[in-house]
C-alpha positions in Angstrom: 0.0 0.0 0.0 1.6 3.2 -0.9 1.2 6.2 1.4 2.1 10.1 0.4 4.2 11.6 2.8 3.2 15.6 2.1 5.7 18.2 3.7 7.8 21.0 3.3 11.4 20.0 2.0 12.7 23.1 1.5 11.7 26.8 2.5 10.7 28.3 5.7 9.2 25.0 6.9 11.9 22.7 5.3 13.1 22.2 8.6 11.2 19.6 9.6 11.4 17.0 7.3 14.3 15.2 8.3 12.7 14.4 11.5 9.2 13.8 9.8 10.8 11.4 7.6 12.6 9.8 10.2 9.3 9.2 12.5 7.3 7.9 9.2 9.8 5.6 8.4 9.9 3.8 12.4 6.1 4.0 11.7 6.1 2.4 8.2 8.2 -0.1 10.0 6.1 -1.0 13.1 3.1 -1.6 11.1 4.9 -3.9 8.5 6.7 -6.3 11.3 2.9 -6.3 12.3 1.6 -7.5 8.9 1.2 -4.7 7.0 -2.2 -2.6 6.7 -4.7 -6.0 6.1 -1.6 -7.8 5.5 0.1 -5.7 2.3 3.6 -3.8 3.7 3.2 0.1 3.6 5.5 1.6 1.0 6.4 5.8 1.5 6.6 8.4 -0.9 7.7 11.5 -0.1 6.1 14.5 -1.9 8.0 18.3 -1.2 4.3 20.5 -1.1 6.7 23.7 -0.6 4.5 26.6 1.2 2.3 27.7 -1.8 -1.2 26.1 -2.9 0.2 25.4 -6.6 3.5 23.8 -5.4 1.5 21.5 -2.7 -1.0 20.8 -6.0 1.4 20.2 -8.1 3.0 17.7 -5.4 -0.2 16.5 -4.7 -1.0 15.2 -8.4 2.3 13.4 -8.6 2.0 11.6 -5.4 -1.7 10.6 -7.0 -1.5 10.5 -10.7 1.9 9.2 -11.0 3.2 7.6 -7.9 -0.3 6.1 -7.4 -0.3 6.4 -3.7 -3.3 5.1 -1.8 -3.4 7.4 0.7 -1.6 10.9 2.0 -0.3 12.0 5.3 0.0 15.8 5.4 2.1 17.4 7.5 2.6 20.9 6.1 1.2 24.6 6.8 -2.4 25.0 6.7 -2.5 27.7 4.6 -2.8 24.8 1.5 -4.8 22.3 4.0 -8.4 23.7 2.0 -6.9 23.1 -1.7 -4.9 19.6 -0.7 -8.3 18.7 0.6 -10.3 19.9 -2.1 -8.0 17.8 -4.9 -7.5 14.6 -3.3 -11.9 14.8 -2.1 -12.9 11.0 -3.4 -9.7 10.3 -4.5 -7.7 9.1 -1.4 -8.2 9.6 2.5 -6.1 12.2 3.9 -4.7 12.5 7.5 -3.8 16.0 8.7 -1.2 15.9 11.9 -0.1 19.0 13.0 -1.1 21.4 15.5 -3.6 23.7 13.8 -6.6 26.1 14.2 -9.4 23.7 15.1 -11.1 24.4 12.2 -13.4 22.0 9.9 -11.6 20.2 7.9 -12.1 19.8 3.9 -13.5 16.7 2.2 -11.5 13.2 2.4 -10.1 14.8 5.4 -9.0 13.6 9.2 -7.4 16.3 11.3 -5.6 14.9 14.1 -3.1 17.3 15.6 -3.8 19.4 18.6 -5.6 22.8 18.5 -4.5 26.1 19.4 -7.3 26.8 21.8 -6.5 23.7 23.5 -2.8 24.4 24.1 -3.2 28.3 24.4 -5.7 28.4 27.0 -4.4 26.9 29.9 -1.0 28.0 28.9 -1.7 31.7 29.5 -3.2 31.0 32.6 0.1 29.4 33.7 1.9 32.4 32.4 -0.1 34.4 34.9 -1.0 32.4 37.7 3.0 31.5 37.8 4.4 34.2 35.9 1.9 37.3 36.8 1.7 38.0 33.5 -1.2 40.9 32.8 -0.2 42.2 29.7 0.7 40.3 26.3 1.7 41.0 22.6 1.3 39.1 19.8 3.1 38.4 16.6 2.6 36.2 13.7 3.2 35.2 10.2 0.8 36.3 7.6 -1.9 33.9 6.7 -4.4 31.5 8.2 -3.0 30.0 11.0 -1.6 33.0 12.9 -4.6 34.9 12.0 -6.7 32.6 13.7 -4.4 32.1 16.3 -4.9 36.2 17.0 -8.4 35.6 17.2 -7.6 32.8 19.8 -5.5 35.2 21.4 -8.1 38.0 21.9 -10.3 35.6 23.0 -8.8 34.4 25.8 -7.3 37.5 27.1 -11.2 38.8 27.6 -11.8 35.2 29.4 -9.0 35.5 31.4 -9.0 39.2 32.3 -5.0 39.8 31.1 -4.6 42.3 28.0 -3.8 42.0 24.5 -1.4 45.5 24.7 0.0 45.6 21.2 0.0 43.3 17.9 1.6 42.8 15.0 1.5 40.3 11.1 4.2 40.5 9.6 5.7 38.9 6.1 7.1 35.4 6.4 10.1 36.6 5.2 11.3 40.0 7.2 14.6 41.6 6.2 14.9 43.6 9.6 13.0 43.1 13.4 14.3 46.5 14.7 11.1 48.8 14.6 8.9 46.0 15.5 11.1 45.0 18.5 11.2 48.8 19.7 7.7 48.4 19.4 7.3 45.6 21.5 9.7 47.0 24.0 7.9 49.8 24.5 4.8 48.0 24.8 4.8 47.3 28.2 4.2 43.7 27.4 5.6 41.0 29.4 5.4 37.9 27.3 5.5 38.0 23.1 3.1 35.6 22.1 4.2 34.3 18.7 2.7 32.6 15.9 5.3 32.3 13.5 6.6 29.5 11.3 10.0 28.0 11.1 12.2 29.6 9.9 10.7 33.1 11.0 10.4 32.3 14.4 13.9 30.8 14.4 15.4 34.8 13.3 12.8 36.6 15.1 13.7 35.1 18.5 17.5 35.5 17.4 16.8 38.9 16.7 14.8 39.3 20.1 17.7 38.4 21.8 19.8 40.2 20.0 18.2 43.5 20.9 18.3 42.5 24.7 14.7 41.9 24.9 14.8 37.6 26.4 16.2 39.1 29.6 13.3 41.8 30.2 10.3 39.9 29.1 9.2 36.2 28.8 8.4 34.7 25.2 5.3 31.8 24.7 5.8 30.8 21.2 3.4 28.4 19.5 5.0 25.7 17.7 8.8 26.2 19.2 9.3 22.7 19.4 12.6 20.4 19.3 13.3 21.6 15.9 13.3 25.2 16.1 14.9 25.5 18.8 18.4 23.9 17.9 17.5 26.5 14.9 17.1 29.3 17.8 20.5 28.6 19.7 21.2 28.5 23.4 22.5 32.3 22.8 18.6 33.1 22.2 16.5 30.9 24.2 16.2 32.4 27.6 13.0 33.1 29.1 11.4 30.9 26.2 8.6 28.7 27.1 5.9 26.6 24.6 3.1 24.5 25.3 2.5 21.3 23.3 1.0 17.4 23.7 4.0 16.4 23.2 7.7 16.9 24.5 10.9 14.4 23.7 11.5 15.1 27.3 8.5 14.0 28.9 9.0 10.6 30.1 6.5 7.5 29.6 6.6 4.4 28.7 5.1 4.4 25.3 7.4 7.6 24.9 10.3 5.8 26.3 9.9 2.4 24.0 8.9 4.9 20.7 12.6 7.2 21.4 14.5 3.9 21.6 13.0 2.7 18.0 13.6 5.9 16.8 17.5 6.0 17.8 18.1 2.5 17.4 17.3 3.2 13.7 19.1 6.3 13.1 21.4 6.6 15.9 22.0 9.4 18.6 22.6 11.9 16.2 19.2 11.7 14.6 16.6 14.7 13.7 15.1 15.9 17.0 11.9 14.0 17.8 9.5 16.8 18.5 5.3 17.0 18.0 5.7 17.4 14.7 7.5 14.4 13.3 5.6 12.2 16.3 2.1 13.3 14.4 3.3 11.7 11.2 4.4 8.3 13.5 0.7 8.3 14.6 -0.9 9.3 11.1 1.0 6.2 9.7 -1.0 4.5 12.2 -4.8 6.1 12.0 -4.5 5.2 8.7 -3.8 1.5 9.2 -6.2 2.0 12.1 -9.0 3.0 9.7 -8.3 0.6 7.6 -8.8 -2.5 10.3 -11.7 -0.6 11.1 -13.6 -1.0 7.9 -11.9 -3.9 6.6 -10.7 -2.3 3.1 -7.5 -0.9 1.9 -9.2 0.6 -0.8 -8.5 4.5 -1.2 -11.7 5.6 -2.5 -14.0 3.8 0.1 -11.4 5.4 2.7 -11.9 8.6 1.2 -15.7 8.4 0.8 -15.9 7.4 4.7 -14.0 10.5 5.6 -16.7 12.7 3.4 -18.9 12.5 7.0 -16.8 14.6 9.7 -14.8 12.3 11.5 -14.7 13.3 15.0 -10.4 13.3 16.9 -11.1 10.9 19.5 -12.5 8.3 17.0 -9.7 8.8 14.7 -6.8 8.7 18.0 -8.8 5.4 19.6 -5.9 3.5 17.3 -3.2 5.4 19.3 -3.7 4.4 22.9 -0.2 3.2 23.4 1.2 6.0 21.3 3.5 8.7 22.7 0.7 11.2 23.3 -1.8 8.7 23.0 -5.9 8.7 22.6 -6.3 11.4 24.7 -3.6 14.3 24.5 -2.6 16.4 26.8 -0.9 19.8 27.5 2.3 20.4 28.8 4.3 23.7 29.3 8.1 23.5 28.3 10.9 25.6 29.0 13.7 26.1 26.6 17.4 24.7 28.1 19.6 25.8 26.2 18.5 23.8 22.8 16.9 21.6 24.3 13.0 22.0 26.0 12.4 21.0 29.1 8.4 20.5 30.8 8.1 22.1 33.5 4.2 21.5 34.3 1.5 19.4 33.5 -1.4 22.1 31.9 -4.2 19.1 31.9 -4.9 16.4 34.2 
């Protein structure tokens, strides 16, 4: 059975995909030594959907029209969710991991990755119950996601009683921080809320601490996982914390037993585990999940069964004794250095 792997390769979210691949490929290799999905071996193909709705279309069509795969994983932006889910609708099911809006998915679609509400909301109330944080300001990358995370934002702060004292969208690509970090320092704010993807949050929080700013206000960054902060440095990571379902630091034993796989196949050396790459591990396995369920590998029945909204907890009941499992949860991490460390449980 041939499964799309659809990410970034290259670009501003590049930086992911040598641990994405990484944790597809112990995934692929779990479910084969099992028997394979109905008892046919899963085979990978990896697609590069870039960060633009023609080149994830374009990578899209290959992975169907010429690779033939029977089913894709996505694990890219969700500013091209909509038109990936729109092209493959009937074709083949598609399993969305990562962390995203919340919103309803497209047709053909499972979502399966933790929302921002979910994370966000008891994460600020840590920041000020431990923190005393009162007063916030928010920055983000210029399309859907950090838009709606914003909106998130705002919403909380008028559930929580804190304020929202200053705001900014700015271009994935930014040639200079300066005037938006004198804005934020004159703000008043004490933590910078950010929304921002790879590679920008990796030189905006570089240029943060450049300008002096990690050692007079807190950061809460959204997505800063295991990845982007090796990308960060330990020069730039002070007073950085993230909230997440998943940590590589957060001990269990299904976490435990999934990091040995994953370094007994590509050593100690390998891409950072983080939530990201672990999504795609668990995607691999709602899919052959699914497919157990209703007894078919075929891609278009799988597809047509995801035309009716499939609710998260039906589509994580595979993943019981998964790293984040049916269930996740929310944990705060602080950055180390490059590594991130949790230092409380959000969810209980």
């Amino acid at each position: 059975m041939k499964v799309g792997l659809l990410h970034a390769r290259s670009g501003v979210a590049g930086m992911w995909a040598p641990s994405m691949d990484a944790a597809a490929l112990v995934g692929a290799a779990e479910i084969n030594a099992a028997g394979g999905i109905l008892g046919e071996e899963i085979e990978l193909v990896f697609g590069d959907c870039g960060f633009s709705v023609r080149e994830s279309l374009d990578a899209v069509d290959t992975l169907i029209d010429i690779d033939g795969v029977d089913a894709i994983i996505g694990g890219h932006a969700s500013n091209v969710r909509d038109a990936v889910s729109r092209r493959v609708a009937s074709k083949v099911p598609y399993i969305y991991t990562p962390q995203y809006e919340g919103i309803a998915c497209g047709p053909s679609t499972v979502a399966i990755g933790s929302t921002d509400h979910e994370l966000m909301a008891p994460a600020l109330q840590w920041l000020r119950s431990e923190k005393q944080a009162e007063r916030f300001f928010f920055v983000g990358n210029d399309y859907i996601w950090p838009r709606m995370a914003l909106t998130t934002t705002r919403r909380l702060m008028r559930e929580q009683g804190t304020h929202l004292v200053g705001q900014a969208i700015v271009p994935i690509k930014v040639a200079d921080y300066s005037e938006l970090l004198k804005q934020i320092a004159q703000s008043g704010a004490q933590v910078v809320i950010q929304a921002l993807i790879g590679l920008s949050s990796v030189e905006f929080n570089r240029a943060f601490a450049a300008a002096g700013l990690d050692q007079k206000m807190l950061r809460f960054g959204l997505i800063v996982d295991e990845t982007v902060i090796c990308g960060i440095g330990s020069d730039a990571s002070a007073n950085l914390f993230t909230a997440a379902s998943y940590f590589a630091d957060h001990h269990s034993r299904s976490n435990d037993h999934f990091l040995e796989r994953y370094h007994d196949a590509f050593g100690a050396l390998a891409p950072p585990v983080s939530a990201g790459s672990v999504g795609y591990y668990e995607g691999l396995h709602v899919l052959a999940g699914l497919a157990r369920d209703l007894q078919t590998r075929n891609s278009r029945a799988l597809a047509h069964h995801l035309h009716r909204p499939m609710p998260r907890p039906t589509a994580r009941h595979m993943l019981d004794d998964k790293p984040v499992g049916q269930w996740p949860l929310v944990y705060m991490g602080r950055a180390d250095g490059v590594t991130l460390q949790v230092v409380a449980s959000l969810t209980h």
